[in-house]
DRENLUM-394774 format. One record per residue: x, y, z of N, C-alpha, C, O in turn; residue in three letters; residue number from 1. Coordinates in steps of 0.05 Angstrom, whole numbers. Layout:
<pts>
+--------+---------+--------+---------+----------+--------+--------+---------+--------+--------+---------+--------+-----+-----+
| n.east | n.north |   n.up | ca.east | ca.north |  ca.up | c.east | c.north |   c.up | o.east | o.north |   o.up | res |   n |
+--------+---------+--------+---------+----------+--------+--------+---------+--------+--------+---------+--------+-----+-----+
|      X |       Y |      Z |       X |        Y |      Z |      X |       Y |      Z |      X |       Y |      Z | ala | NUM |
...
+--------+---------+--------+---------+----------+--------+--------+---------+--------+--------+---------+--------+-----+-----+
</pts>
This chain:
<pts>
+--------+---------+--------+---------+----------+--------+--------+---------+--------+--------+---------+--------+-----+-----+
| n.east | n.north |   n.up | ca.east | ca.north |  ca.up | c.east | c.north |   c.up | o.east | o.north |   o.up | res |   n |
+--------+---------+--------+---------+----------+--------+--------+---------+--------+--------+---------+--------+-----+-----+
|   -254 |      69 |    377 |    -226 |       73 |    382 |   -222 |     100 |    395 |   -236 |     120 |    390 | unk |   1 |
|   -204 |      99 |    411 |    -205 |      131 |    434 |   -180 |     141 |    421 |   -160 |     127 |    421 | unk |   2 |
|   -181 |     167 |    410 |    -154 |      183 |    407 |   -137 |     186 |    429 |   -146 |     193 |    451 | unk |   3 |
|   -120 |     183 |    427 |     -89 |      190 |    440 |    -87 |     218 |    438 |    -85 |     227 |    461 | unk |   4 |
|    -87 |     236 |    422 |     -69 |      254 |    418 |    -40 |     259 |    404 |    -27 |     280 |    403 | unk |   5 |
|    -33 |     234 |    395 |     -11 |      233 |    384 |    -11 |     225 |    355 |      7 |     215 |    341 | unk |   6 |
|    -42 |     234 |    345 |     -42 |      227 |    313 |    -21 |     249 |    301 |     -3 |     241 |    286 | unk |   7 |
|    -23 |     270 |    306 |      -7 |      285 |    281 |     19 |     280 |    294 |     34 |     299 |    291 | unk |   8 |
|     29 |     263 |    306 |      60 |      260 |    314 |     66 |     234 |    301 |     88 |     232 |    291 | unk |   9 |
|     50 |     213 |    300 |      52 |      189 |    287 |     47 |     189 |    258 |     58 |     176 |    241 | unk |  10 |
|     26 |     210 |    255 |      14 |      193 |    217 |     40 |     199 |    203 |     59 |     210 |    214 | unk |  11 |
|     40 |     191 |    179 |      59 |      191 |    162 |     41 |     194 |    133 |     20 |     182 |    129 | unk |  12 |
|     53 |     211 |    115 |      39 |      219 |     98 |     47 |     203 |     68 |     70 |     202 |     62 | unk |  13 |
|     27 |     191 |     50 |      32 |      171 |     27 |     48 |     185 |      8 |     57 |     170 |     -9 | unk |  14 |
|     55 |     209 |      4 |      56 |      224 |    -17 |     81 |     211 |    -28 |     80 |     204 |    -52 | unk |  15 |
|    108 |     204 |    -11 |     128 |      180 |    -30 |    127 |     168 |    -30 |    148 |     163 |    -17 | unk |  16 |
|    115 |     143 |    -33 |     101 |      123 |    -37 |     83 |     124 |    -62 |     81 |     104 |    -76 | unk |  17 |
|     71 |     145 |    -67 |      57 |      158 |    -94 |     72 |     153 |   -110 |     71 |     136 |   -128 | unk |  18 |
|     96 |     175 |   -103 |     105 |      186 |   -120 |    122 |     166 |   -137 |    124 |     164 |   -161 | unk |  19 |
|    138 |     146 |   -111 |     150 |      126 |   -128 |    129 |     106 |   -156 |    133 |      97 |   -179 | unk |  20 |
|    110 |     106 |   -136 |      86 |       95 |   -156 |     83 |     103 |   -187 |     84 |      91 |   -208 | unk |  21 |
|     80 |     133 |   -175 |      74 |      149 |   -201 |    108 |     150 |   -223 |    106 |     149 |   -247 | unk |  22 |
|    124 |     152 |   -214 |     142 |      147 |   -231 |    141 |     119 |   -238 |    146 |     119 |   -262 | unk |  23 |
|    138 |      96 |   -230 |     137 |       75 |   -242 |    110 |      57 |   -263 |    107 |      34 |   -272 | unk |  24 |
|     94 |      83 |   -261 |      71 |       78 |   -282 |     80 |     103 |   -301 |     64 |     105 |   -320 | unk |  25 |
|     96 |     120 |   -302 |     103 |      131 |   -320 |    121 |     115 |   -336 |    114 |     111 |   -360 | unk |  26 |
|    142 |     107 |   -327 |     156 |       93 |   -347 |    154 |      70 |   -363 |    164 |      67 |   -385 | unk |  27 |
|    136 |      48 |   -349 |     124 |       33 |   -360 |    102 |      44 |   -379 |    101 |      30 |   -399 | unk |  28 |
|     83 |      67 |   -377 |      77 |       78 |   -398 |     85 |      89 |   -418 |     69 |      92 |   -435 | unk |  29 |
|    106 |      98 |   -422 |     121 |      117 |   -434 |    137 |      94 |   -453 |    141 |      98 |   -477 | unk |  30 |
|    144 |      72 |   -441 |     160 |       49 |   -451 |    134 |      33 |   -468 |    140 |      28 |   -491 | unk |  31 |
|    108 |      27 |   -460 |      94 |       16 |   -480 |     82 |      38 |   -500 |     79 |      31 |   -524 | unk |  32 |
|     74 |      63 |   -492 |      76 |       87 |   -521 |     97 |      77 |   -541 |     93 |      66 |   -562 | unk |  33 |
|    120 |      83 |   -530 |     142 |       78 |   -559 |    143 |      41 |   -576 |    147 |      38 |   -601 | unk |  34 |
|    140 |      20 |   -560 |     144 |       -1 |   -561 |    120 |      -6 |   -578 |    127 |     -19 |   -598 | unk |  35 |
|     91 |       0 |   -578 |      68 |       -2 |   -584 |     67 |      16 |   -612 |     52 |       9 |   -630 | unk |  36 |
|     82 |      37 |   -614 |      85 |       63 |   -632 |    101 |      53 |   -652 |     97 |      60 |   -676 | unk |  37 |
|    125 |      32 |   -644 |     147 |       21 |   -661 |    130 |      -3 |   -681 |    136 |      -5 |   -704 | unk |  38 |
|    113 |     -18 |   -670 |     107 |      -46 |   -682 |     75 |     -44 |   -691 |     57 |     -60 |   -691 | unk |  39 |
|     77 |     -16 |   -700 |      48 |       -6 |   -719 |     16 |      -2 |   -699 |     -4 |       8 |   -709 | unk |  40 |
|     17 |     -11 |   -672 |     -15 |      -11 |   -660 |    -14 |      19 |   -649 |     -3 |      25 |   -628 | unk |  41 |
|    -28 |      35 |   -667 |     -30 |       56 |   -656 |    -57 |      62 |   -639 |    -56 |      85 |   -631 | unk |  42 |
|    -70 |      54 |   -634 |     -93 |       49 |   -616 |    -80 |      37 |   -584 |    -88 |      46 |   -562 | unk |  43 |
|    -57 |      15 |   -586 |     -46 |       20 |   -567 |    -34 |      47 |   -548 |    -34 |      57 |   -526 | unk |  44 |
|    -20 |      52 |   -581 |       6 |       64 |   -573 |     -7 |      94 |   -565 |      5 |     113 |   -555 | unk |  45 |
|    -38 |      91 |   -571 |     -41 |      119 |   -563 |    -59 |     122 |   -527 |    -60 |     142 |   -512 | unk |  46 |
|    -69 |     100 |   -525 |     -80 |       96 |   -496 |    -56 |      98 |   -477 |    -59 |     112 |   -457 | unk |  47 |
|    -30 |      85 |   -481 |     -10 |       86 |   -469 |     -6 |     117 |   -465 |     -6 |     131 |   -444 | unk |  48 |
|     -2 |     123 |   -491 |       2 |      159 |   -478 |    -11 |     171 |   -465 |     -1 |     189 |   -452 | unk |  49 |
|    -30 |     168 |   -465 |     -54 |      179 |   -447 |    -51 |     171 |   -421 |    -54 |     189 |   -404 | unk |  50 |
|    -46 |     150 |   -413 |     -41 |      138 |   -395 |     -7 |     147 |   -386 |     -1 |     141 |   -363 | unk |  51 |
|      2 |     153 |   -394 |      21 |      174 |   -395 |     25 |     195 |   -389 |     45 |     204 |   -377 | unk |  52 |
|     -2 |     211 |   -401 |       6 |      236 |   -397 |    -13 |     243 |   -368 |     -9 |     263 |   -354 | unk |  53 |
|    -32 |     223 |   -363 |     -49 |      221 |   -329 |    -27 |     215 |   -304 |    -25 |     225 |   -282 | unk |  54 |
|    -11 |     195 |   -319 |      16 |      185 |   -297 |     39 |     214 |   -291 |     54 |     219 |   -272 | unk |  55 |
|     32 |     232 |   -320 |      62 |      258 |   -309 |     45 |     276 |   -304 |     57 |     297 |   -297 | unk |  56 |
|      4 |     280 |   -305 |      -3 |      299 |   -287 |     -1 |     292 |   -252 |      0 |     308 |   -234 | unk |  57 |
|      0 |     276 |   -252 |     -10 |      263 |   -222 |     33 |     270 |   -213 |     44 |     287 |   -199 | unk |  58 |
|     40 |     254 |   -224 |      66 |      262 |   -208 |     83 |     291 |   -212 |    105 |     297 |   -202 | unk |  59 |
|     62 |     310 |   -233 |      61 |      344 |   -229 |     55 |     340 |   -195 |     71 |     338 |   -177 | unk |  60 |
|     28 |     341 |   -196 |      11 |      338 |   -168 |     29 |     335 |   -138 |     35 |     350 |   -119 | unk |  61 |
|     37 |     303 |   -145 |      56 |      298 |   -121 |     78 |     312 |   -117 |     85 |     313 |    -93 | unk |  62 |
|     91 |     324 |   -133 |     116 |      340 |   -138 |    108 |     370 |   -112 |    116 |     374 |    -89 | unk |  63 |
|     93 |     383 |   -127 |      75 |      409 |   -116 |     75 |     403 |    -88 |     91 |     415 |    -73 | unk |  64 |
|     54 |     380 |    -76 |      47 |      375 |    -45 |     69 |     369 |    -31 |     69 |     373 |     -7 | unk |  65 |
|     94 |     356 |    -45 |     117 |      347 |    -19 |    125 |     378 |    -25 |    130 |     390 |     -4 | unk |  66 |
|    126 |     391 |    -45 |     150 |      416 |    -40 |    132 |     434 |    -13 |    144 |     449 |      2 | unk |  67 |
|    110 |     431 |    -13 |      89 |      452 |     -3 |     99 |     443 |     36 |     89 |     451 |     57 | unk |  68 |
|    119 |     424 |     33 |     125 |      405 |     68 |     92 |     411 |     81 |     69 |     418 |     74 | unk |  69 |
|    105 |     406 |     99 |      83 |      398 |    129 |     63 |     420 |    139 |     71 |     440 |    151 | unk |  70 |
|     36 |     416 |    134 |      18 |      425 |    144 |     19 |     431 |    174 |     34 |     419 |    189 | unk |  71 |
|      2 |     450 |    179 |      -4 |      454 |    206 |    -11 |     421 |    226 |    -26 |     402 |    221 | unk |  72 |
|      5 |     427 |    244 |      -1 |      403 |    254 |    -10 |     413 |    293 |      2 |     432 |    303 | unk |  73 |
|    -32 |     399 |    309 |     -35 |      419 |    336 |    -12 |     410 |    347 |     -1 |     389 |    340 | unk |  74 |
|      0 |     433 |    374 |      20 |      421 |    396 |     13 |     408 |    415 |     -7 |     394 |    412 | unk |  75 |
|     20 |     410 |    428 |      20 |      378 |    452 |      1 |     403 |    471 |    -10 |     390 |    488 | unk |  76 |
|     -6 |     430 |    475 |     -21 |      442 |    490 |    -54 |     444 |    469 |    -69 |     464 |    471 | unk |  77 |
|    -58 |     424 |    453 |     -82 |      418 |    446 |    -89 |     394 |    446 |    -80 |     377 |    431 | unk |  78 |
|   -111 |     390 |    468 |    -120 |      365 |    474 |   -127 |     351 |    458 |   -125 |     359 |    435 | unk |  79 |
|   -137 |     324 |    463 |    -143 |      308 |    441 |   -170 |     302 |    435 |   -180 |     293 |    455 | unk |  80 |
|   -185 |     304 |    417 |    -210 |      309 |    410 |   -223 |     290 |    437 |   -211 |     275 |    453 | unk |  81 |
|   -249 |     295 |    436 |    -272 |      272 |    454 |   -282 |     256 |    438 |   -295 |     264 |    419 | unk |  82 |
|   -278 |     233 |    441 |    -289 |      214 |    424 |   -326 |     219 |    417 |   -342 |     231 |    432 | unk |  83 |
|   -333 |     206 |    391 |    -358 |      208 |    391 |   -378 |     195 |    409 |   -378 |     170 |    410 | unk |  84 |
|   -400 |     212 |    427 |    -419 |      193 |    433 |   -442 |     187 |    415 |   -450 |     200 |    396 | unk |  85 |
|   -453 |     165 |    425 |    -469 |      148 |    416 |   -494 |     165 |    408 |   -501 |     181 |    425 | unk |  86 |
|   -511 |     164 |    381 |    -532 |      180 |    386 |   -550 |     164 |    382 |   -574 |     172 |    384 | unk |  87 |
+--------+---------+--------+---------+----------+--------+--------+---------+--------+--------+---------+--------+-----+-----+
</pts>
């Protein structure tokens, strides 16, 4: 595939898409902690938290990288790489 030059003008970055992710494995975790916590399986109810508390490090994480916005990206007076040759 031959670069264009117009990757850092096109890509688009996953980070909301994560993030929505990651909020929606938080609450479904957070919702089977208590639900699991209420009807005595605490072996559930404690993987859930855990799984919990991995779902509100990660969307710490995502939080941090969108606030951090947009990386260096080159201008249009930096060419576009040479593709690899063959070795």
């Amino acid at each position: 595939m031959v670069r264009t030059g117009s990757e850092p003008l096109t890509a688009r970055s996953p980070l909301r898409m994560r993030f929505w992710f990651s909020v929606w494995g938080l609450a479904w975790a957070a919702f089977g902690t208590v639900a699991f916590a209420l009807t005595g399986r605490t072996g559930w109810a404690a993987a859930c938290g855990v799984l919990a508390l991995v779902a509100a490090a990660d969307l710490a994480w995502i939080v941090h990288r969108l606030h951090q916005g947009p990386h260096y990206q080159p201008g249009k007076d930096v060419p576009p790489y040479e593709p690899p040759r063959g070795g």
